[in-house]
N, C-alpha and C positions, 0 to 999 in steps of 0.2 A: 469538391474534394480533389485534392490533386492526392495521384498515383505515378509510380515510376516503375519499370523492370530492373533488375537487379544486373549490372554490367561486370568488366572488368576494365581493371584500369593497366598501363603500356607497360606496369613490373609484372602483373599475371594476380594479383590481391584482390580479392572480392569485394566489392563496394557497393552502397546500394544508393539507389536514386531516392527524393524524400518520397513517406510514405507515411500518412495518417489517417487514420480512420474513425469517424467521430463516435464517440459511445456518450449514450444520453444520463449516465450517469456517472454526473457531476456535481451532487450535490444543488444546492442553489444557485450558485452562480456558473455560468457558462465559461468552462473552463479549455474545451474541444479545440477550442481555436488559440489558445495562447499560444505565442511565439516570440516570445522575449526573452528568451535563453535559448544556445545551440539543441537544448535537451529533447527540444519539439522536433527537431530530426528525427532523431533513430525513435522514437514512441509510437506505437499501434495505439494504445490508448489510454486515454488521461485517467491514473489511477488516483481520485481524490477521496471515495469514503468505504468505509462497509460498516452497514449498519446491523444491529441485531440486540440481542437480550440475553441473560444467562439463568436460568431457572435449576438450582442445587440437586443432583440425583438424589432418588429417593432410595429407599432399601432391595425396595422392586426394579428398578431401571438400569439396564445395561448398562456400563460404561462402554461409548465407543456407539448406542445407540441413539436416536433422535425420536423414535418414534417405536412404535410395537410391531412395525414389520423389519425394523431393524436398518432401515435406506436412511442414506442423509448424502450429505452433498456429495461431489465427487473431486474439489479440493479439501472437502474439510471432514475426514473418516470420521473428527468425535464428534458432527453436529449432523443435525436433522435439519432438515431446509424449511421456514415455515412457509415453504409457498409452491412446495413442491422442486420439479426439476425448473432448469432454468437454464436461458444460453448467457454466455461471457456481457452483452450487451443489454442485458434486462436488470432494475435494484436489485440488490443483495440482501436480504433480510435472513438469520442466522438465530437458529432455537437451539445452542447450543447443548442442550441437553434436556431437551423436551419441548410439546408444544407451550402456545403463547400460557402465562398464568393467567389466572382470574384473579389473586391478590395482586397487590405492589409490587411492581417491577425492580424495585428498589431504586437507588441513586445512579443518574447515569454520569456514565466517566468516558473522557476522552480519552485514548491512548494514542499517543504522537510517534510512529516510528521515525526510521532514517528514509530510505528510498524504496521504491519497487521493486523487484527485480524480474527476471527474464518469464516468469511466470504471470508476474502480477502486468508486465506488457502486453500478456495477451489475453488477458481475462479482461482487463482494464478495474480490477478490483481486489482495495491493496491485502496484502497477507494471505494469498491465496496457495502460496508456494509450503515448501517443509517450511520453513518460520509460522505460518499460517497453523499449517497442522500442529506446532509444538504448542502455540499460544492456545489452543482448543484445548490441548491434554492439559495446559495448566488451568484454564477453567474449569475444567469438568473438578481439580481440588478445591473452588474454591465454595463454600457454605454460603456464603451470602449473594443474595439475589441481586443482580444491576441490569440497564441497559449498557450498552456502548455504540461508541462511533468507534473506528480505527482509521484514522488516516496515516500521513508521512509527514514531514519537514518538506518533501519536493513531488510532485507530481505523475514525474516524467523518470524515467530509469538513466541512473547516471552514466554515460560514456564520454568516451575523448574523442572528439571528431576531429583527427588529425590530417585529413587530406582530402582537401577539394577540388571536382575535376570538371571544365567545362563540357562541351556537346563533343568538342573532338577529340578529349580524353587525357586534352593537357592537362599539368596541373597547378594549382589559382591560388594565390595567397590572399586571403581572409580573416583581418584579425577580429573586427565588428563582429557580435552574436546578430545583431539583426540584418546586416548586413548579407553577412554568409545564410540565414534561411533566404532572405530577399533571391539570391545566385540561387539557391537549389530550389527557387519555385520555377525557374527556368526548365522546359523540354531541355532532355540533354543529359541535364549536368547531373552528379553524384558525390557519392562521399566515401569515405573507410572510418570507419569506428574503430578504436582499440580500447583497452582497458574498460570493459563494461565489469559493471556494479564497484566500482570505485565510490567512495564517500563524496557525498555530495560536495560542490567549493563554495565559500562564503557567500559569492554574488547568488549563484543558485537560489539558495538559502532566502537569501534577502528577496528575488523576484517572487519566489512562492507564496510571502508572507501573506499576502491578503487572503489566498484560499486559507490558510490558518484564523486568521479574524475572522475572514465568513463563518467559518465551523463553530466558533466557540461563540458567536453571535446567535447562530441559527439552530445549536444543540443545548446551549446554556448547560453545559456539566457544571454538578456538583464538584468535582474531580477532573484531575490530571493526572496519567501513570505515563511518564516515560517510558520508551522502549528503546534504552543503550545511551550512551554517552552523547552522542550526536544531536540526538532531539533537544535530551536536556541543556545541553549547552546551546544551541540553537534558539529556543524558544523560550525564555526564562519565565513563568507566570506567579506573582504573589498574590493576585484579588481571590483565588481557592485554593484547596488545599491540592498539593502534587505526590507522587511518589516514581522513585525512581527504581526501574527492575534491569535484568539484564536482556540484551537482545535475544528474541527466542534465535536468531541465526547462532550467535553467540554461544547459545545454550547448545545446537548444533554439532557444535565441535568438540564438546567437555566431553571426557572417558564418562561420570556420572551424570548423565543426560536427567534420567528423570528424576534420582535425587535432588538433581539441582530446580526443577520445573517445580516438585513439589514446595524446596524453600521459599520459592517465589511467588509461589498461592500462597502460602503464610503469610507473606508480606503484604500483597495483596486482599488477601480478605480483613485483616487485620486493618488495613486501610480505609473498606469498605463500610465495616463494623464502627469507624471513628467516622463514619458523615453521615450515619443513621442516628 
């Protein structure tokens, strides 16, 4: 694993040397080491799935609790862990409102975000951030039982790697993505990031695609829910059925937050209810 210290570069701008740290949860395919977009730069780690199950509150059951002593994760306030505490690096397994059932799990659905963002780089597991917690509150309305995956369109948390410096602090013009990680596996050398959680760019997109095939090979969903503009347009699927919601970041910013999470578990379970 290479590692770098954090420099400055000759105008006085923070920059950092690459840095990646491999987390073993990737899914099926080994994804730690991909390096075929500038994105594998700035990544602590490859956020590719979070997996879990959604079990409908009963009349008795908190909302907001996981379990009878009331603990649940510590990015996810409406869920209970089924596996206990756990560090950023170990699977992610999510009872989102209670433990495992003994009936049907119901249909499991893939939800396709856009990227990761500043939380989910360090957790290395996507939706872990407020979008995480909103998509929780909208489960917890939804009546019917499923599993899920949640992944992204991309990996890797989107930034602009606009300036790259050698060992003496010059700086290096690099248009090649593979080219410029090849320079920053060099002692030395560094970079500057601007515009981070910017929407992913088409090539992006297109590099990621096979961790998208993997998933839907190795999860076989009944279902498809979008999460935002991005994905859907990104990943088009006709062989099952899709639906498309807003981003919970998106829902983030609306004056009626949970009005809005509520209509979107309508739509949602409503979705759920048509592949039972």
């Amino acid at each position: 694993m290479h590692t770098g210290n954090a420099q400055q570069n000759p105008v006085g701008n923070p920059v950092r040397s690459l840095n990646i740290v491999y987390n073993p949860h990737t899914g099926h395919a080994d994804w730690s080491g991909c390096r075929r977009c500038k994105l594998a730069v700035g990544r602590r780690r490859v956020c590719v799935r979070r997996d879990g199950h959604h079990t409908p509150l009963s009349a008795n059951t908190l909302c907001g609790s996981g379990s009878s002593s009331g603990t649940g994760s510590p990015h996810h306030p409406m869920s209970g862990s089924a596996s206990g505490s756990r560090s950023p690096n170990t699977p992610f397994l999510d009872s989102v409102s209670g433990p495992a059932p003994t009936a049907s799990r119901g249909p499991r659905i893939l939800f396709i975000g856009e990227a990761p963002g500043a939380t989910e780089n360090a957790t290395g597991v996507p939706f872990t951030g407020t979008a995480g917690r909103i998509l929780n509150v909208m489960f917890s309305f939804v009546h019917s039982p499923f599993e899920f995956c949640i992944t992204n369109t991309v990996c890797c948390q989107p930034m602009d790697i606009m300036e790259l410096y050698d060992a003496a602090g010059e700086p290096v013009t690099i248009d090649e993505d593979h080219e410029a990680i090849e320079f920053l596996s060099s002692p030395g050398t560094s970079y500057a990031a601007f515009n981070h959680n910017r929407d992913p760019s088409k090539k992006e997109i297109e590099l990621c695609r096979p961790h998208l095939n993997e998933l839907m090979k190795s999860f076989s969903p009944r279902g498809v829910v979008y999460l935002g503009a991005v994905a859907r347009n990104s990943y088009p699927i006709t062989s099952i059925p899709t639906l498309s919601l807003l981003h919970p970041a998106f829902i983030a910013r609306q004056e009626f937050k949970l009005l809005t999470v509520r209509r979107e578990a309508v739509k949602l379970d409503a979705f759920l209810k048509s592949l039972s």
